[in-house]
VEXDO-328248 format. One record per residue (C-alpha): residue in three letters; x, y, z. Coordinates in steps of 0.02 Angstrom, whole numbers, padded with zeros to 5 digits, always signed. Each point is the difference from the previous one (the first is absolute). Example, Ala and Ser with C-alpha at 12.3 -4.5 7.8 and 13.67 -1.06 7.14 Angstrom:
// residues 2
ALA+00615-00225+00390SER+00069+00172-00033
END
This chain:
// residues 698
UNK-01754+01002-00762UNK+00026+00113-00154UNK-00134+00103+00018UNK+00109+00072+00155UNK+00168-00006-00059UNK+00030+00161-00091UNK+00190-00017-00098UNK+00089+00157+00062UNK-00125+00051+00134UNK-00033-00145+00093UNK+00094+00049+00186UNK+00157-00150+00025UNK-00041-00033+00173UNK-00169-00056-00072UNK+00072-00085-00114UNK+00126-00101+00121UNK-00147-00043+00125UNK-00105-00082-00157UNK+00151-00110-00042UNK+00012-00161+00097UNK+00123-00080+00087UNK+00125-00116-00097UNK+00052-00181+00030UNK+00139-00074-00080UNK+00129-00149+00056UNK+00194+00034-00058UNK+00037-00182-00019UNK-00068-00177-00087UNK-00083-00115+00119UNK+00139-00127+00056UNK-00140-00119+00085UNK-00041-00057-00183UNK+00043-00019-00173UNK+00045+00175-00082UNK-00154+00043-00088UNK-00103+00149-00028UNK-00137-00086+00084UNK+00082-00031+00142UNK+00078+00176+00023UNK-00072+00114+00123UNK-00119+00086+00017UNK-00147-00102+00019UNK-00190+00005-00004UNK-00159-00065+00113UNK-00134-00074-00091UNK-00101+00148-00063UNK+00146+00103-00038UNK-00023+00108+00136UNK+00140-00010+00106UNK+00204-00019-00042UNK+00126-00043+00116UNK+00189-00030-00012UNK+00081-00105+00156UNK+00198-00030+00076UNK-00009-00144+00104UNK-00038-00185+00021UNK-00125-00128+00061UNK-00019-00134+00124UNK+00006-00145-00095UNK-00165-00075+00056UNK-00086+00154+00026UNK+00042+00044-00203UNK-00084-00187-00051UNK-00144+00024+00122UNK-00050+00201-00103UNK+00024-00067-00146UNK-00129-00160+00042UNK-00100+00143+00062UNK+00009+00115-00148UNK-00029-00150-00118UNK-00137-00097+00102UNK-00092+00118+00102UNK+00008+00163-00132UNK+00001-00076-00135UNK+00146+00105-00084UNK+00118-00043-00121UNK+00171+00059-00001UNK+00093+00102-00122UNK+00164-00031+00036UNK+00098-00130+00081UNK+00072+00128+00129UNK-00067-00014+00189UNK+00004+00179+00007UNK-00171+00006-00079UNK-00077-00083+00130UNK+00003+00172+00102UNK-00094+00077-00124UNK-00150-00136-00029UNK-00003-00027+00195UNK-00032+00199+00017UNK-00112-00017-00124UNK-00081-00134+00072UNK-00007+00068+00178UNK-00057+00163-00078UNK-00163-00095-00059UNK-00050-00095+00171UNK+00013+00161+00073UNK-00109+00111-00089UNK-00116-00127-00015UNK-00005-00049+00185UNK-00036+00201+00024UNK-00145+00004-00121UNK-00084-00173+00085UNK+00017+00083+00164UNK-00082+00174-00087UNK-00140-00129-00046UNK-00012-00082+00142UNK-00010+00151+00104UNK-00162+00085-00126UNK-00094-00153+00025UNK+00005-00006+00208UNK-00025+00190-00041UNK-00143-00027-00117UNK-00078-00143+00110UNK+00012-00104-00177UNK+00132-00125+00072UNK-00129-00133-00023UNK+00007+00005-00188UNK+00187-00017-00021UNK+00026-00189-00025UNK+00193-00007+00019UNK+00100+00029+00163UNK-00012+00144+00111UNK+00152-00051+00129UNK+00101+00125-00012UNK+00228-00026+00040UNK+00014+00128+00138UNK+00207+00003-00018UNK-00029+00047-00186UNK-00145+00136+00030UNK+00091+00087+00132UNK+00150-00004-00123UNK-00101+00066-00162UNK-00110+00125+00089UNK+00007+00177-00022UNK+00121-00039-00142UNK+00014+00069-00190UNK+00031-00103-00156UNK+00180+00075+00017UNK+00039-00041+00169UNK-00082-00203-00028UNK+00132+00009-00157UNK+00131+00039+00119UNK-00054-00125+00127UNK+00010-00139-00144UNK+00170+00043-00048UNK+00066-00008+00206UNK-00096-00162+00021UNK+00072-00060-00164UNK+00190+00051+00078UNK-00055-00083+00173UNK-00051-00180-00096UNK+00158-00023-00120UNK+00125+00067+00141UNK-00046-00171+00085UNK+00122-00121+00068UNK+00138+00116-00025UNK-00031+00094-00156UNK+00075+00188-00051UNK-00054+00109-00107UNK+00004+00170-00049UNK-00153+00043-00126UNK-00069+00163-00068UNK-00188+00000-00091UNK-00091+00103-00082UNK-00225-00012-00034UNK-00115+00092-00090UNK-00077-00010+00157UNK+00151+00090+00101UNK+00019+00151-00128UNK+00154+00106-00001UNK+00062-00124+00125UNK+00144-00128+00036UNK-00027-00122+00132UNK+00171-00072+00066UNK+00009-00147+00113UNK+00166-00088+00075UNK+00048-00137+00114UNK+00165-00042+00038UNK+00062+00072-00155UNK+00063+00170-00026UNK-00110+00126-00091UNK+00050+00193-00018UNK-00110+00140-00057UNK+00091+00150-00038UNK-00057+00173-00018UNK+00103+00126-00111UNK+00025+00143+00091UNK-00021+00149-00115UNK-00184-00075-00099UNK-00074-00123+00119UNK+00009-00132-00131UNK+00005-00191+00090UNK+00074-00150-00058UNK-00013-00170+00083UNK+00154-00110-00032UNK+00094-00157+00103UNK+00150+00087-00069UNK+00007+00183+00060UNK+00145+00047-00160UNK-00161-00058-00108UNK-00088+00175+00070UNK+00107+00068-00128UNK-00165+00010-00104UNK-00079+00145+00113UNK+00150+00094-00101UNK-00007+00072-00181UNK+00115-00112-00133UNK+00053+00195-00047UNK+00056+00041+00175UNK+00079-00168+00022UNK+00116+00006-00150UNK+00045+00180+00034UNK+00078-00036+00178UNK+00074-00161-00043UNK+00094+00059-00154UNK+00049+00143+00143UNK+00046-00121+00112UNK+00132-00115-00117UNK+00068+00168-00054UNK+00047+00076+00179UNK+00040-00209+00055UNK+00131-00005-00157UNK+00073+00170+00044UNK+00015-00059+00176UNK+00069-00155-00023UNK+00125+00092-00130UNK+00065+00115+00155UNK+00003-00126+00121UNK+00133-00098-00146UNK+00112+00150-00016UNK+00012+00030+00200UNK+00040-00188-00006UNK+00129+00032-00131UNK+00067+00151+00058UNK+00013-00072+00166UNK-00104+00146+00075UNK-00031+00047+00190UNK-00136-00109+00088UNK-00098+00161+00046UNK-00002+00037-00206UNK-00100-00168-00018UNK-00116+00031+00126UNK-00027+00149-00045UNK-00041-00054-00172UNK-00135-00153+00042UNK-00088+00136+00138UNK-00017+00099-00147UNK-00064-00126-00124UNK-00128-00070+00136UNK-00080+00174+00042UNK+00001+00016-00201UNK-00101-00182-00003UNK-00104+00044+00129UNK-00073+00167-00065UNK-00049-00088-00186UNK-00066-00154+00104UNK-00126+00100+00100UNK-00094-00004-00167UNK-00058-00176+00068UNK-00057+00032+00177UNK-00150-00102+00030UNK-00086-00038+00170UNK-00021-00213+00026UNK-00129-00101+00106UNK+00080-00163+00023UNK-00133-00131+00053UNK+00109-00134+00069UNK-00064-00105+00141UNK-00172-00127-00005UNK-00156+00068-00066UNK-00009+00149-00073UNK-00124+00104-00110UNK+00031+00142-00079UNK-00119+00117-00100UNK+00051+00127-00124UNK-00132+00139-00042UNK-00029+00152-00109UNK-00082+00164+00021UNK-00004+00196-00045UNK+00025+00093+00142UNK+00012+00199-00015UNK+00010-00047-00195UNK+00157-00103+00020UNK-00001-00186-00030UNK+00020-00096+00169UNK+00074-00161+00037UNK-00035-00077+00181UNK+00055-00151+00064UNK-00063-00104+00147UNK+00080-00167+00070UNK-00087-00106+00118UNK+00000-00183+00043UNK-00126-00125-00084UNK-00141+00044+00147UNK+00032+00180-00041UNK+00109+00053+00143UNK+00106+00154-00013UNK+00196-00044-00016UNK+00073+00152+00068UNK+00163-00079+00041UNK+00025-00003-00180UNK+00078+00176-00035UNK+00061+00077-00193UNK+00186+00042+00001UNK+00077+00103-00169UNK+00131-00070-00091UNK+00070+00048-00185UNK+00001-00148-00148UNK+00159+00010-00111UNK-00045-00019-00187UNK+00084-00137-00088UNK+00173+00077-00093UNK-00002-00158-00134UNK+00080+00055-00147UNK+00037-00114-00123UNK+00106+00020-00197UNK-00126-00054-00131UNK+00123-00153-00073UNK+00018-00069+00166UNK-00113-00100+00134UNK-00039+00016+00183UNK+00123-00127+00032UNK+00133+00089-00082UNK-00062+00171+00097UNK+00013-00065+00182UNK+00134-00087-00036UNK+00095+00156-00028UNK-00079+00099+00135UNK+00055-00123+00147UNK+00167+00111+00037UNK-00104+00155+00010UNK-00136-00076+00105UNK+00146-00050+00120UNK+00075+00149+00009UNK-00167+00090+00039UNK-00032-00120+00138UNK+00162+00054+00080UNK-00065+00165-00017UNK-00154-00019+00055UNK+00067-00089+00185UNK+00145+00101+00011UNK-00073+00164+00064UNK+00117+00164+00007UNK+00156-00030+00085UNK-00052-00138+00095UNK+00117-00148-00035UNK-00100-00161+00034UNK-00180-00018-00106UNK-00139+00037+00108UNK-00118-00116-00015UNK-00205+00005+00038UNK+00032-00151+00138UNK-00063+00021+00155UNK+00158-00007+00113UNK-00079+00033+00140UNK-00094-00162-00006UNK+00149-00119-00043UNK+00113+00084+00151UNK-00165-00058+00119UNK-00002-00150-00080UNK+00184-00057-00026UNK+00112+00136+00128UNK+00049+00160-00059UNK+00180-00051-00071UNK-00128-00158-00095UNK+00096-00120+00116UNK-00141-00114+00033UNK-00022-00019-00202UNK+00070-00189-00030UNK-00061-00031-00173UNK-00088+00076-00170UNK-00117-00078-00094UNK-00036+00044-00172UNK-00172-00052-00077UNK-00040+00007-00161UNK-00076-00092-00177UNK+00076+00015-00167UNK+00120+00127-00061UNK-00025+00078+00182UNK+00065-00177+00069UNK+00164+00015-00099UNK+00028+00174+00035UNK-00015-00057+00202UNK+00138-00145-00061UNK+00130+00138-00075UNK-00035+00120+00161UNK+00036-00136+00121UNK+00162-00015-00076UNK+00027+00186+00034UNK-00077-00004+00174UNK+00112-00118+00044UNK+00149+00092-00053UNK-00034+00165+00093UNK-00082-00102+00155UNK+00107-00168+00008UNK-00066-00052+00174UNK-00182+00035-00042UNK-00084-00169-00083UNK-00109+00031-00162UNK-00120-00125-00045UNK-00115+00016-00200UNK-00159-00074+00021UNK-00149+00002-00108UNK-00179-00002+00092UNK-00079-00141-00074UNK+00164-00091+00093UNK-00056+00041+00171UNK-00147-00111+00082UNK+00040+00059+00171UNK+00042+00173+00013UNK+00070-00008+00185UNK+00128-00169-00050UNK+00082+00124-00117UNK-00008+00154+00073UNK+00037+00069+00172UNK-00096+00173+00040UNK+00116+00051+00116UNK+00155-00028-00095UNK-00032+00013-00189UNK-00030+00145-00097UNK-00119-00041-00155UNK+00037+00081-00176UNK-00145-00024-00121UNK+00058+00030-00181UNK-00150+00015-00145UNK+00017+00142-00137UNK-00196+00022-00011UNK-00042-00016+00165UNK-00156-00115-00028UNK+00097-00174-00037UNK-00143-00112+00103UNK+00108-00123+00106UNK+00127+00166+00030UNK-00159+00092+00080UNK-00069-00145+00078UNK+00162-00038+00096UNK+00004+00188+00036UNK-00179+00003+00096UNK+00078-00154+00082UNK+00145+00070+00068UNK-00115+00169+00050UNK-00112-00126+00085UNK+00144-00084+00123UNK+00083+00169+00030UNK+00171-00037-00114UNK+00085+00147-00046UNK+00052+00019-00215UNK+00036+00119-00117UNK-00084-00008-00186UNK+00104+00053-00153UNK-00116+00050-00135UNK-00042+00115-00122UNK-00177+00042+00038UNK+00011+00084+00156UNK-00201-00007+00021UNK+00008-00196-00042UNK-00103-00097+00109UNK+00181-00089+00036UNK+00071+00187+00037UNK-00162+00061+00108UNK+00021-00167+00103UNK+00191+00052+00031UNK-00036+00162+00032UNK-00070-00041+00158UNK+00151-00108+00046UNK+00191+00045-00033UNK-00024+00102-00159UNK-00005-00008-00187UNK+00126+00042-00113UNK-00040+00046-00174UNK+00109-00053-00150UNK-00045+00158-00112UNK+00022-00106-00160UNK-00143+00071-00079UNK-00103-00079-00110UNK+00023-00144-00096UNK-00063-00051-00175UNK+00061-00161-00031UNK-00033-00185+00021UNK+00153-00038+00082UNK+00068+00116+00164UNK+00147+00116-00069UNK+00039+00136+00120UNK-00128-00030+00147UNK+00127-00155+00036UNK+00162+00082-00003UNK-00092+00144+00095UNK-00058-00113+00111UNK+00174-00061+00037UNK+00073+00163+00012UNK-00119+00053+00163UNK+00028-00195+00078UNK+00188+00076-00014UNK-00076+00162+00097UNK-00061-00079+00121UNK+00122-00104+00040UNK+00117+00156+00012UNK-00115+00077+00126UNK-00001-00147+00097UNK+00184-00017+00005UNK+00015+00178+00070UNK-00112-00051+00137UNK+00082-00145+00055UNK+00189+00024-00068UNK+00001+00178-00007UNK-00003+00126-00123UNK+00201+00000-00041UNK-00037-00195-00075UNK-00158+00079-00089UNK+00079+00120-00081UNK+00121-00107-00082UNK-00140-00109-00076UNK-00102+00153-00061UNK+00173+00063-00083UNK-00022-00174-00110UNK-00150-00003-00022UNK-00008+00187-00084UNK+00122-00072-00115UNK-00136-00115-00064UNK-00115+00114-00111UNK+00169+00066-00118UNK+00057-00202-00015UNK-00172-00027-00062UNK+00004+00129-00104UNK+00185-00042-00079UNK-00067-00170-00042UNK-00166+00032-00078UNK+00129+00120-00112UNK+00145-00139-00032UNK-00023-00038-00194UNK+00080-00134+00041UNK-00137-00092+00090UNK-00122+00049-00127UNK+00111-00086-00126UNK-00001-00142+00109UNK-00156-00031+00025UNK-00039+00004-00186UNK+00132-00135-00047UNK-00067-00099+00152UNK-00202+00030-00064UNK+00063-00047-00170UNK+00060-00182+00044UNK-00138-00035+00126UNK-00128+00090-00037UNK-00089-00165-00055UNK+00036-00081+00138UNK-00177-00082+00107UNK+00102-00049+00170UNK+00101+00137+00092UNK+00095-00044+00172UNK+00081+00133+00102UNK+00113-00062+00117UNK+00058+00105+00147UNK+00018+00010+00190UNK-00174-00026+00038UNK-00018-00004+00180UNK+00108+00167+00027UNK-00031+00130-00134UNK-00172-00028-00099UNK+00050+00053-00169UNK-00004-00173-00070UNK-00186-00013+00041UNK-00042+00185-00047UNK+00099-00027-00164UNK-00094-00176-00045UNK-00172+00073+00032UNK+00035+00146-00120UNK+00083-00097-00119UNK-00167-00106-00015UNK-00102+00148-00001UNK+00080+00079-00130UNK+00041-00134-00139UNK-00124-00059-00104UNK-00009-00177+00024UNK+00135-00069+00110UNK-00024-00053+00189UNK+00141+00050+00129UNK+00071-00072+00163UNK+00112+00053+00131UNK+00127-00128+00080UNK+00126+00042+00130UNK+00189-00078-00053UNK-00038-00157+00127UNK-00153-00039-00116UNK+00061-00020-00184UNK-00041-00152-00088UNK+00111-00007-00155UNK-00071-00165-00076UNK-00173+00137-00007UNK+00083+00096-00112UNK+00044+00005-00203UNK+00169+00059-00100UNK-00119+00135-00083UNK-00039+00196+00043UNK-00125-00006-00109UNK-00095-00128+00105UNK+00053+00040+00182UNK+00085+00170+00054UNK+00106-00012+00153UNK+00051+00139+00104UNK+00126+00000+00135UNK+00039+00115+00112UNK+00168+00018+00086UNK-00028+00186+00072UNK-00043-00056+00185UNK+00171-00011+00058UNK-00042-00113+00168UNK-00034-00127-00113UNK+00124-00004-00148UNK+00096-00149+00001UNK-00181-00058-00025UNK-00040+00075-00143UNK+00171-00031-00092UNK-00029-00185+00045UNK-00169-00001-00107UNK+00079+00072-00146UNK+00128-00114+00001UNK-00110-00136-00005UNK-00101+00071-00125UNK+00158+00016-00110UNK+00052-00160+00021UNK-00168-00080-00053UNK+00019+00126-00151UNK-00172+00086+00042UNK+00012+00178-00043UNK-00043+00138+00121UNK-00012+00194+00036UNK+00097+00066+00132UNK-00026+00129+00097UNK+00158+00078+00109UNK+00088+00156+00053UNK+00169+00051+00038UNK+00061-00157+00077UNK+00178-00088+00018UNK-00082-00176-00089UNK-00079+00124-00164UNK+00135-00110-00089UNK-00099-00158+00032UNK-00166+00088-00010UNK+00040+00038-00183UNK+00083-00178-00068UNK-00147-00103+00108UNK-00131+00116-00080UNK+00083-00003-00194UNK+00025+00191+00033UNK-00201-00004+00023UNK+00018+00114+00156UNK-00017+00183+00041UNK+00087+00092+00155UNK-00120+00135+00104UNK+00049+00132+00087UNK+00072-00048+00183UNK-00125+00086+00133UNK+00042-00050+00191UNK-00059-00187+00013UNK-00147+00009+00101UNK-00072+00140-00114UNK+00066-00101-00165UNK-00180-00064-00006UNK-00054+00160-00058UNK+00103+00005-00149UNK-00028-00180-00040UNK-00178+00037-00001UNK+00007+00150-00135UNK+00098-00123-00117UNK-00104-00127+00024UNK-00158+00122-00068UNK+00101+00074-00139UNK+00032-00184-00058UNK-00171-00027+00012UNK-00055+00132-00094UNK+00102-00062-00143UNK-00070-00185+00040UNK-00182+00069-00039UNK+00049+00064-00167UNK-00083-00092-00141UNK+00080-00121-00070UNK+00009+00071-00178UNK+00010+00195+00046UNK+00143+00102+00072UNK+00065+00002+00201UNK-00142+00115+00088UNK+00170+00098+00040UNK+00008+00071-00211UNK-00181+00088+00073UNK-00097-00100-00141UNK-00087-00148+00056UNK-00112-00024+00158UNK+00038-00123+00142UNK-00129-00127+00055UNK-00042+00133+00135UNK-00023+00133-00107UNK-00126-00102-00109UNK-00104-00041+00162UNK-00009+00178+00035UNK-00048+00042-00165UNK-00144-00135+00015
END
């Protein structure tokens, strides 16, 4: 290829169409050990073919290809990822193919030839497989391979979503998907494609240059904006001022954010193929894409639409860690959510649900809606446990069950279609029982509403097609443990809930719960400032920083912090295990007269449930087992302090149901502090990196 590549004369667009298409996977393998063997991409057997793959396997249907692949083929594997079983089956497939077409060429010379008679092998010829293979090129029997490969390991329930490249398929990429979301997307201004499960990964189609330029544009106009919006606040400005202000900021987003518009091809449904091809037409490099079914059907139902990517605006001091970063940006991203739902001078957010829908569904005043029922796993589980609380503060008559999926054998003996409104809570949208359950309640006709963060999730594409999705605009997230996308999470639940309330209570009772929960993002932001915590923390980290049990004891069954608080707490040490227990729960003959072996925490900031909490640490004072406190302005302090040994710290007061939120923010600043190494400085002096931060470095 030298001989035609002239430096400084050689025309670009010839250039581009000599280059071929990349493949690349963003993320380790999680279906094996983390090894660069197992990491994707991954060959056939000749090296001919690479593949990367999003899905998973029927169980049975996995053992049987790999038998197959081991038995029949005779291939050894490379890796001890399933995902390369795409790639030797193509390969495989590939093979029988091309080989069937030449026997049938030979076949066909010899009748031709009247030399039949001298062929001593078989002349029946598979009519099914010649009708298939004739009239086709090496090319198209490669692409045939890779469907039929899709077709066998989609079996007995499979999904994938998997993009190939051959060396028989040049200057293509061959995308198949079934029952897993897939999205090519086009960039509007050069025609260059990307294929991605995520669509903020098309990202790539953009220049690192042009990226950095607008984002470092877009922090500067968001700080100035956010800088007004505190002096109208402050000032105690006119309402119109304020709107006036955010319309201006959002048509000052909007023109650096057109940078990103990009044209997407979601293929979203049950077998899909997808070919991606380049040419020079009228000397400009051409990118075409077809999409057809496996038997090579047109899908014309499946239509582009344009949308515009927002470039992530991480920006992070060099002495401290991710942890420390989105820690600090939580009041901002809360404020910016407000922002973002509050449009003009409307006074309720204005949310992408589909109200329309509901009213059919449950009345148009939402009098037919008898209960909500909040599904989630994980953090997203615990969020649903401090919403409740607030759910059933604005809507007291309205029951609010938690629920996590794997909890529910029979959807109909828990949930009434005609009654319940579903809300399905999962920050990346792709959590496998979350998305499971979704298609379930899709499949009997039950209305919910998703709460992520990726709106083209397969969990928010499901949802789209029932009552809505509602993004949390966290952003991303570079940590082990979830920082902001929980709070952020939280803070839409609380959105909802408000435009739910003005629905059913009216908008008067709405309003006064949106006037709270404004107040939410400058609490935040007075706490993450307090010195006083900081100091805390330290002298805390400092006596138990050794210690290998942790217990956080808290209401439980009403606000969720407890558990949210334990599971970070074990995330983020370095060799300690943590456990939640609700007051009703403690065992004090479990625990020892040492810090440094077991940290307890108590909480006494859930008002409802007090005389509880006072009732522990009096216990625990009596049995002379020391303990951290945690409190806020409350008549009992006085006993909070002497039970604790002055071991306590009082938060900021925020209206009890929203208290969650600021017990949550603590909780991760201790934290931080907790994942400190042992012999260094707090991660709050900027110096030494959290356990988080050294993952991310890794």
């Amino acid at each position: 290829m030298g001989y035609y590549i002239v430096p400084g004369k050689t025309h670009p667009v010839v250039l581009a169409s000599l280059l071929p298409p990349v493949l690349s996977q963003g993320r380790w393998a999680l279906q094996s050990a983390v090894t660069a063997k197992n990491a994707h991409p991954f060959f056939d057997n000749l090296f001919q073919r690479i593949i990367v793959l999003n899905g998973q396997f029927n169980t049975n249907v996995e053992s049987d290809v790999r038998s197959f692949l081991e038995k029949v083929a005779n291939y050894s594997f490379r890796s001890e990822n399933s995902s390369e079983y795409f790639a030797l089956l193509w390969g495989y497939y590939y093979k029988r193919l091309s080989d069937e077409k030449k026997r049938f060429k030979n076949i066909r010379t010899q009748i031709e030839t009247g030399l039949e008679n001298y062929d001593i092998g078989s002349q029946s010829v598979d009519y099914h497989i010649f009708h298939r293979l004739r009239g086709k090129s090496q090319e198209q029997i490669d692409e045939l391979a890779f469907i039929e490969t899709a077709r066998k390991l989609t079996q007995g329930g499979g999904q994938i979503a998997v993009s190939g490249l051959s060396l028989h398929s040049t200057r293509k990429v061959l995308v198949a998907s079934h029952n897993r979301p897939v999205f090519i997307v086009r960039r509007v201004e050069t025609d260059d494609v990307m294929v991605v499960s995520d669509i903020n990964a098309a990202m790539g189609v953009f220049s690192q240059k042009l990226i950095s330029e607008v984002t470092q544009k877009l922090i500067s106009i968001r700080l100035k904006h956010l800088e007004l919006l505190n002096q109208q606040n402050n000032q105690n400005a006119p309402k119109n001022f304020r709107d006036a202000e955010i319309h201006r900021y959002k048509k000052e987003e909007n023109s650096l954010l057109k940078n990103f518009a990009v044209e997407v091809y979601p293929l979203e449904g049950k077998e899909l193929f997808a070919k991606i091809s380049g040419s020079i037409e009228n000397n400009q490099l051409k990118r075409t894409i077809s999409i057809t079914d496996f038997d090579g059907n047109p899908m014309p139902d499946i239509e582009s639409f344009e949308t515009i990517l927002s470039p992530p605006q991480i920006q992070k001091d060099f002495y401290t860690s991710f942890y420390e970063t989105h820690l600090n940006e939580i009041p901002d991203r809360l404020s910016e959510i407000l922002s973002y739902y509050m449009l003009d001078s409307q006074d309720l957010p204005q949310l992408n649900i589909k109200t329309g829908l509901l009213q059919r569904r449950f009345g148009h005043d939402f009098s037919r809606l008898k209960r909500i029922v909040m599904v989630g796993m994980g953090s997203a589980n615990n969020m649903n446990l401090a919403a409740r609380f607030f759910i059933r503060s604005a809507l007291p008559k309205m029951d609010v069950v938690v629920i996590r999926p794997v909890e529910i054998e029979n959807l109909f003996k828990i949930i009434s279609p005609e009654k319940d409104l579903v809300i399905l809570s999962s920050w990346s949208g792709t959590t496998a029982d979350i998305v499971q359950f979704a298609n379930h309640l899709m499949s009997h006709n039950v209305p919910f509403v998703a709460v992520t963060e990726k709106l083209f999730s397969d969990l928010g594409l499901i949802a789209e097609r029932s009552g809505g999705v509602l993004s949390t605009l966290s952003g991303e997230e570079i940590t082990v443990s979830g920082i902001k996308s929980t709070l952020c999470m939280l803070f839409c639940l609380c959105l909802l809930t408000i435009w739910l309330c003005s629905r059913i209570c009216g908008q008067k009772k709405a309003l006064n719960f949106l006037e709270q929960l404004r107040e939410i993002p400058n609490i935040l932001s007075q706490l993450l400032k307090d010195e006083k915590v900081k100091k805390f923390c330290e002298q805390i980290s400092s006596e138990s920083g050794k210690s290998c049990a942790n217990f956080v004891i808290d209401a439980l069954s009403t606000t969720g912090v407890g558990c949210e608080a334990a599971a970070k707490l074990e995330e983020c040490s370095w060799s300690s295990i943590a456990k939640p227990l609700d007051y009703n729960d403690l065992y004090i003959q479990c625990l020892r007269k040492d810090l440094e072996y077991n940290l307890i925490l108590v909480n006494t900031t859930h008002k409802p449930r007090l005389s509880e909490a006072i009732s522990i640490m009096n216990k625990l004072y009596l049995e002379k087992i020391p303990f951290v406190g945690v409190s806020t302005s409350i008549r009992e302090l006085a006993k909070v302090e002497m039970f604790s040994q002055n071991r306590c710290i009082c938060l900021p007061s925020a209206d009890p149901a929203l208290q969650p939120f600021v017990d949550f923010v603590f909780s991760i600043c201790f934290l931080s502090i907790m994942g400190a190494p042992m012999d260094g400085p707090p991660i709050f002096q900027g110096t030494a990196p959290s356990r988080s931060r050294r993952a991310e470095i890794c």
